[in-house]
N, C-alpha and C positions, 0 to 999 in steps of 0.2 A: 504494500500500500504506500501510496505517496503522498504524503502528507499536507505537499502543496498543495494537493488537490480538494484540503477536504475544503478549507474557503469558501476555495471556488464552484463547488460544488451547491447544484440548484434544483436536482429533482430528481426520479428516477420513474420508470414505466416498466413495466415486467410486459412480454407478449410470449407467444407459444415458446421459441424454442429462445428467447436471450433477453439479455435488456437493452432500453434505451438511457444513458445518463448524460444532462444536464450540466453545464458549467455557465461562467461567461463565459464573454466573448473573447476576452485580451490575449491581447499577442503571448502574453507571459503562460497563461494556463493552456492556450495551444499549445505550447511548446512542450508544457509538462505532460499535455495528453498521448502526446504524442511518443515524450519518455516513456509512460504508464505501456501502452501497445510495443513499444519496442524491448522492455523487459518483459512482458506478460506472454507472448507470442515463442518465446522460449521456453515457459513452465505450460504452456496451456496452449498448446499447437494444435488442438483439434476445432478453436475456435476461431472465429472470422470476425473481424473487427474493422468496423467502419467509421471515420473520424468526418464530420460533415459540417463544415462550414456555410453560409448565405450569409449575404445581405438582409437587415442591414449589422453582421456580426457584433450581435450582440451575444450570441448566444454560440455556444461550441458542444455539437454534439459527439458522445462515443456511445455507438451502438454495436453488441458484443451477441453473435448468434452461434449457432454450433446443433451437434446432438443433442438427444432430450437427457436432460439434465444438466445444460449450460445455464438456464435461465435462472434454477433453485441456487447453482453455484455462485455465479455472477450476483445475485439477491443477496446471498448469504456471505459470502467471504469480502465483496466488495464495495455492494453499495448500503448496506449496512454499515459499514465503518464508516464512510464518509459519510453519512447520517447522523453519525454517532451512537446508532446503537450499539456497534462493538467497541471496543478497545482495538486502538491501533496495532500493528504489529501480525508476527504470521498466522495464520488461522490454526487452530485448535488450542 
């Protein structure tokens, strides 16, 4: 978990197979989203990660899809912490 993230952090959406999570827009939390998929994609290679910027970027999305049970995972180890229902730090 990246901690920069949790700030920046503005919502989350669970759908069938993954989530969608919310940030701003700033140049700065893009960058760290960006971090987040570039270490995550090494532990968690069966998922697909989609980082989606528009006008007028306000807003920076990462939407994380995959088999079933990417979305309980994603729910559980990631956007719960930056929610703050967990504790930072590695899952279990």
């Amino acid at each position: 978990m990246r901690e920069d993230l949790v700030p920046a952090f503005d919502g989350a959406e669970t759908h069938e197979h993954g989530v969608t999570v919310r940030f701003d827009g700033s140049d700065d939390t893009l960058a760290a989203v960006a971090r987040f998929v570039a270490e995550e994609k090494e532990c968690c290679s069966f998922a697909d990660y989609t980082i989606a910027v528009s006008p007028p970027y306000d807003e920076t999305q990462l939407t994380v899809t995959g088999p079933p049970g990417t979305e309980e995972l994603f729910a559980e180890a990631f956007v719960d912490r930056l929610s703050g229902e967990q504790p930072l730090g590695p899952p279990g």
